[in-house]
C-alpha positions in Angstrom: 0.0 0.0 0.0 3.1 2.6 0.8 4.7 1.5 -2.1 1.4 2.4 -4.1 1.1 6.0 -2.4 4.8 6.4 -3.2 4.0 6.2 -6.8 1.1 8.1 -7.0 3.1 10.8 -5.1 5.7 10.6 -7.8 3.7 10.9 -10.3 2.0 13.8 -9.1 5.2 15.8 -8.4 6.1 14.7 -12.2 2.6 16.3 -13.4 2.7 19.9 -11.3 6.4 20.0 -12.7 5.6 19.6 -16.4 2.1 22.2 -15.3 5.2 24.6 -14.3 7.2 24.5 -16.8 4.4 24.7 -19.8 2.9 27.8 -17.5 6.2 29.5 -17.6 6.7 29.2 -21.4 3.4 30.2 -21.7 4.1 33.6 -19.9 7.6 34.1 -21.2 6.7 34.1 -24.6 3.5 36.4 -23.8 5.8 39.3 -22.5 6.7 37.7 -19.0 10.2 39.6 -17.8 12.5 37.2 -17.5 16.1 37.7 -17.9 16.2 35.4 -21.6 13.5 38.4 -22.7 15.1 41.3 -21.6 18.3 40.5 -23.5 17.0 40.2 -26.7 15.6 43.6 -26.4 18.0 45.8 -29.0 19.5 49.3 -27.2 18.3 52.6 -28.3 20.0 55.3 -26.7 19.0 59.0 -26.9 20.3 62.0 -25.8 18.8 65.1 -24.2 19.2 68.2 -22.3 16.7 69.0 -19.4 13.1 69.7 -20.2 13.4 69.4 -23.8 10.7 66.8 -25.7 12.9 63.9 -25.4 12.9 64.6 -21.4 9.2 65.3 -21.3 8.7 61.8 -22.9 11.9 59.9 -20.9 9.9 61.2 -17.5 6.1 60.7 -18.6 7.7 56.5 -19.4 5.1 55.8 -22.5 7.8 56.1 -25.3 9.9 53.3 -23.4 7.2 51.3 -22.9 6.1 51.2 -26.4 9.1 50.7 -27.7 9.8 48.1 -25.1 6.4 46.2 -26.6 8.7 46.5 -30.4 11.5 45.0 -28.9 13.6 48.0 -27.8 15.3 48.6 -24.8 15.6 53.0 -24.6 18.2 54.5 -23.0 18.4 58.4 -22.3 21.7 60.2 -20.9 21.2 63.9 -20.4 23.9 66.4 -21.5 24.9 69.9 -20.6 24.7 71.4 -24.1 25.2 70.7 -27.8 28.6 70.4 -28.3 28.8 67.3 -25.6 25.6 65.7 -27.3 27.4 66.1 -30.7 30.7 64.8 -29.4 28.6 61.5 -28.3 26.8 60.9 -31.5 29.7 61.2 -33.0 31.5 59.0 -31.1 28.4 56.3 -31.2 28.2 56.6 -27.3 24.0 57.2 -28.2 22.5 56.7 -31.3 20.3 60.1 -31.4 20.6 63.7 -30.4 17.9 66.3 -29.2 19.6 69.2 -31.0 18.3 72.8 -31.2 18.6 74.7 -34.8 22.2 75.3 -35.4 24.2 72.6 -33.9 22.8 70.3 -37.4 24.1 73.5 -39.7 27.5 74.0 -38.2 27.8 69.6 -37.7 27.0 69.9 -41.4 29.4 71.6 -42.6 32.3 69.9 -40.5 31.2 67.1 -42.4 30.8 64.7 -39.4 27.5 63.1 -41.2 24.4 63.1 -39.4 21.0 63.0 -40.4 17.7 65.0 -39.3 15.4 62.3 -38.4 12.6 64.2 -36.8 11.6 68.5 -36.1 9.7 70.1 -33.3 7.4 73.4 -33.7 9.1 76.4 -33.2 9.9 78.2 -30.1 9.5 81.8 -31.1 8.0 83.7 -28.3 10.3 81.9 -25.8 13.1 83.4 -27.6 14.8 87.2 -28.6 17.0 89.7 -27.3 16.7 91.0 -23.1 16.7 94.7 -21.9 16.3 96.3 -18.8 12.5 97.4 -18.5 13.7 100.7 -17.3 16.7 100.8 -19.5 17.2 103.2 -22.8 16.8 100.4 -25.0 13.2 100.8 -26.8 14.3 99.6 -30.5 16.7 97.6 -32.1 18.1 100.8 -33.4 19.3 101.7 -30.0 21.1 98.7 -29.7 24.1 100.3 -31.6 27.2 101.2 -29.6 26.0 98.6 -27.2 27.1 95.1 -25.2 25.3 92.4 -26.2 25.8 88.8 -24.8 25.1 85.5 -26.5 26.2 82.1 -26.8 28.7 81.3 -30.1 27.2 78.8 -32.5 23.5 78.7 -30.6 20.0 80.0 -32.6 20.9 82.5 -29.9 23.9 83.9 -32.7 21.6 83.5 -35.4 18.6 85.4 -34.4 20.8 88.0 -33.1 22.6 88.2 -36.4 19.1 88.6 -38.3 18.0 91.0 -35.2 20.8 93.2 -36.1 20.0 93.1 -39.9 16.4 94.0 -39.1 17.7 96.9 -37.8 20.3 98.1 -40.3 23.0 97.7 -38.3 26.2 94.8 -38.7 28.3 93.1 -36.0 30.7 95.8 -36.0 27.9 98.4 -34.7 27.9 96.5 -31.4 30.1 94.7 -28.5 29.2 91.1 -28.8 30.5 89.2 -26.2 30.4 85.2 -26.7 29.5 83.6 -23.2 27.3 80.6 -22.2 23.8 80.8 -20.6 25.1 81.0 -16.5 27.8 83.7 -17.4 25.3 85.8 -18.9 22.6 85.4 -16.5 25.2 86.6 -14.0 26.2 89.7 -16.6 23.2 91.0 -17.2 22.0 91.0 -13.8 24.8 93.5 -12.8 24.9 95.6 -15.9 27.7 94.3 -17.2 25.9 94.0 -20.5 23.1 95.9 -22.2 21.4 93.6 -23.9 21.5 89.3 -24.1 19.9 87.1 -26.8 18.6 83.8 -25.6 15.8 81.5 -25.1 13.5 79.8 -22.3 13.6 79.0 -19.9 16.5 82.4 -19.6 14.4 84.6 -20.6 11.4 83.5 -18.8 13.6 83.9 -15.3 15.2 87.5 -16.6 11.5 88.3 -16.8 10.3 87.5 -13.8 13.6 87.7 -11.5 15.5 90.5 -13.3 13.4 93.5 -14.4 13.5 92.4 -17.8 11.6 92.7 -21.0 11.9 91.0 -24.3 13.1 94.0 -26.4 11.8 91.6 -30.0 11.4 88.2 -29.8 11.9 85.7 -32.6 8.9 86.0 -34.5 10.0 87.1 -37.7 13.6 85.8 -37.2 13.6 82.9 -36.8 12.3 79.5 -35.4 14.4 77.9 -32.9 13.1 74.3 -33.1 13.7 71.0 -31.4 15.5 68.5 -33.9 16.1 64.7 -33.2 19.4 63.4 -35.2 21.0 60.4 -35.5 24.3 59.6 -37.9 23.9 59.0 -41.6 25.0 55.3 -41.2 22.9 54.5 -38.0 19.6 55.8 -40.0 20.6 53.2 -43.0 20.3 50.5 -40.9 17.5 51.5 -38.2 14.4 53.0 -40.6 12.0 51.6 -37.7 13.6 52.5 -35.1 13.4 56.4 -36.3 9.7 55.8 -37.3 8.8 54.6 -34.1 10.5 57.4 -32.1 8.2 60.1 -34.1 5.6 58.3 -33.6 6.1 58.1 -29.9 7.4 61.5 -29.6 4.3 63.0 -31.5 2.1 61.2 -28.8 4.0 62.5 -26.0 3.8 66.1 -27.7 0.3 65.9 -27.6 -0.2 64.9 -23.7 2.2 68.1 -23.3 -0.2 70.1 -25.1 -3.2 68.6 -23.4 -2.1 68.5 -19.8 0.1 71.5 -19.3 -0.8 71.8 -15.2 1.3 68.3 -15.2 3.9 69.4 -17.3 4.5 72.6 -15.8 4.7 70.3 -12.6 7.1 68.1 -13.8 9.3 70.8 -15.8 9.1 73.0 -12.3 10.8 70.2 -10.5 13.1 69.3 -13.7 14.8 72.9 -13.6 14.6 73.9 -10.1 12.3 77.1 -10.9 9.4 78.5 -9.7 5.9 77.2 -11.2 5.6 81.1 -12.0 8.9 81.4 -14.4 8.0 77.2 -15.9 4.3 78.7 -16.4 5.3 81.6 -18.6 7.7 79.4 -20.4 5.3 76.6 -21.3 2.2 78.6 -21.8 3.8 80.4 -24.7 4.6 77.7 -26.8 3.2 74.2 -28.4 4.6 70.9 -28.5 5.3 68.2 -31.4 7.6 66.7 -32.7 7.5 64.7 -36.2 8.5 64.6 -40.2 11.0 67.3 -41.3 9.4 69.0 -44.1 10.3 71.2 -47.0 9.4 74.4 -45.6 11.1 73.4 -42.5 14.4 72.6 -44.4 14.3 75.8 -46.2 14.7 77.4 -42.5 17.7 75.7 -42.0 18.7 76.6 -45.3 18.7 80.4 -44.4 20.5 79.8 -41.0 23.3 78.1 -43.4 23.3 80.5 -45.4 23.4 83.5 -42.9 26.1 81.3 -41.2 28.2 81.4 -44.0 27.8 84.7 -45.2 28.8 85.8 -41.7 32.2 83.4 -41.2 30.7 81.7 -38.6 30.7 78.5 -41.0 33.6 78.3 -43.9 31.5 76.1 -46.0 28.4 76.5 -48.5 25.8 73.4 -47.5 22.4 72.2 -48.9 20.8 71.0 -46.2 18.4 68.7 -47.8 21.1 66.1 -48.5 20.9 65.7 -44.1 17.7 64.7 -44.3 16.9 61.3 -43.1 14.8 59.5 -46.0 12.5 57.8 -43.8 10.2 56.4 -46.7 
């Protein structure tokens, strides 16, 4: 009689075994996490600066998680500025930048090869040139003879230079002094410059911390949009993967449009500023993010072109031939 329980007992540990094991293929192969899963998932790593759209959609979680469900593992690393997000995609340490405007024009014509994969709407109330409210600066006109700070290579440099076109004045009219966004925060505070072109969230805080008004902004000027880049060779091989990320990105622009109380929430604690300065910034621009078109390329045509005519680049480009061909 044992020796029959014994069996029986066998046999059902045999049974719930094979139950197990059939139950955990089942759910493995469903989208269960297991460690087999997970490495199959191919890296995609992006780059970003703080509060920019590929921030917005790294902290809101959806774009990883759809991408996860295609079979893509995304990876963000957050940079200071351009230059250090342009010295990793060259350098293959991530396979995408978040770029503003003229980082792509001056890569361009270095000739390091990469590609414009995506475009955001523009950003032009956010941006133009900072006086003192009280100050003597009413016009651009009255801008000559003065000191002007900006940022070397930025759209910063670019509207500035069309700014000061506008106005019928050149480069030599004025004291332009080449310094990056904390340095001329702490300039124009104390007077040490008259004037400083820049963008949000900069001239958002001037505004609210420092007496400041936008003397023009860049309607007009120019555009200063989000671009998403990868390199020439990584776009030849990864078509989906750069189709997917508009997609996703678009998506995420959209709940940023819909739901600003949470993004001014999320962008406040981002930056470190005041819900007053993030809701100025945020409530005077939209959000998106998707195909670079022809209209859109002709912009970056001009900023080329201005670039050049001004030495800040040393060679002619035609932008369309960095435009990914994502069809």
């Amino acid at each position: 009689m044992k020796q029959k329980k014994s069996r029986l007992l066998i046999l059902l540990v045999v049974v719930l075994a094979l139950i197990g094991v059939a139950c955990y293929g089942y759910w493995t192969s469903n989208g269960g996490a297991s460690a087999s899963t997970t490495k199959k998932l191919k890296t995609v790593t992006i780059g970003y600066q703080k509060a920019d759209p590929v921030d917005i959609s790294r902290q809101r979680g959806e774009l990883a998680k759809e991408m996860k469900a295609k079979g893509y593992k995304v990876v963000f690393k957050e940079f200071q500025d351009g230059t250090a997000l342009t010295t990793a995609l060259r350098s293959g340490s991530i396979d995408y930048a978040r770029l503003g405007d003229t980082p792509p024009v001056t890569d361009q014509a270095q000739g390091l090869g990469f590609v414009y994969v995506a475009a955001g709407s523009d950003k032009v109330k956010g941006s133009g040139i900072l006086v003192k409210k009280d100050g003597d600066i009413k016009e651009l006109a009255d801008l000559k003879g003065k000191t002007i700070a900006y940022t070397k290579g930025t759209s910063a440099q670019f509207m500035l230079l069309q700014a000061l076109k506008k106005a019928g004045l050149t480069t030599d009219d004025v004291k332009l002094v080449n310094m990056d966004q904390s340095a001329s925060s702490v300039a124009f505070a104390k007077g040490t410059v008259d004037a400083w072109a820049t963008w949000d969230p900069y001239t958002a805080t001037a505004e609210v911390q420092q007496n400041a008004t936008m003397l023009v902004d860049d309607t007009g000027l120019a555009k200063n949009r989000d671009f998403l880049l990868t390199t020439a060779s990584y776009e030849k091989n990864n078509k989906d993967v750069s189709k997917l990320l508009i997609k996703y990105l678009a998506a995420d622009m959209t709940w940023a449009n819909n739901n600003k109380s949470d993004l001014i929430t999320m962008l406040a604690k981002t930056l470190k500023l005041s819900k007053t300065i993030v809701t100025k910034m945020v409530d005077r621009r939209d959000y998106s993010m998707g195909k670079v078109t022809d209209a859109i390329v002709e912009e970056q045509q001009t900023i080329a072109d201005v670039f050049y005519d001004n030495g800040v680049i040393d060679k002619k480009i035609d932008v369309k031939d960095a435009v990914a061909d994502l069809n």
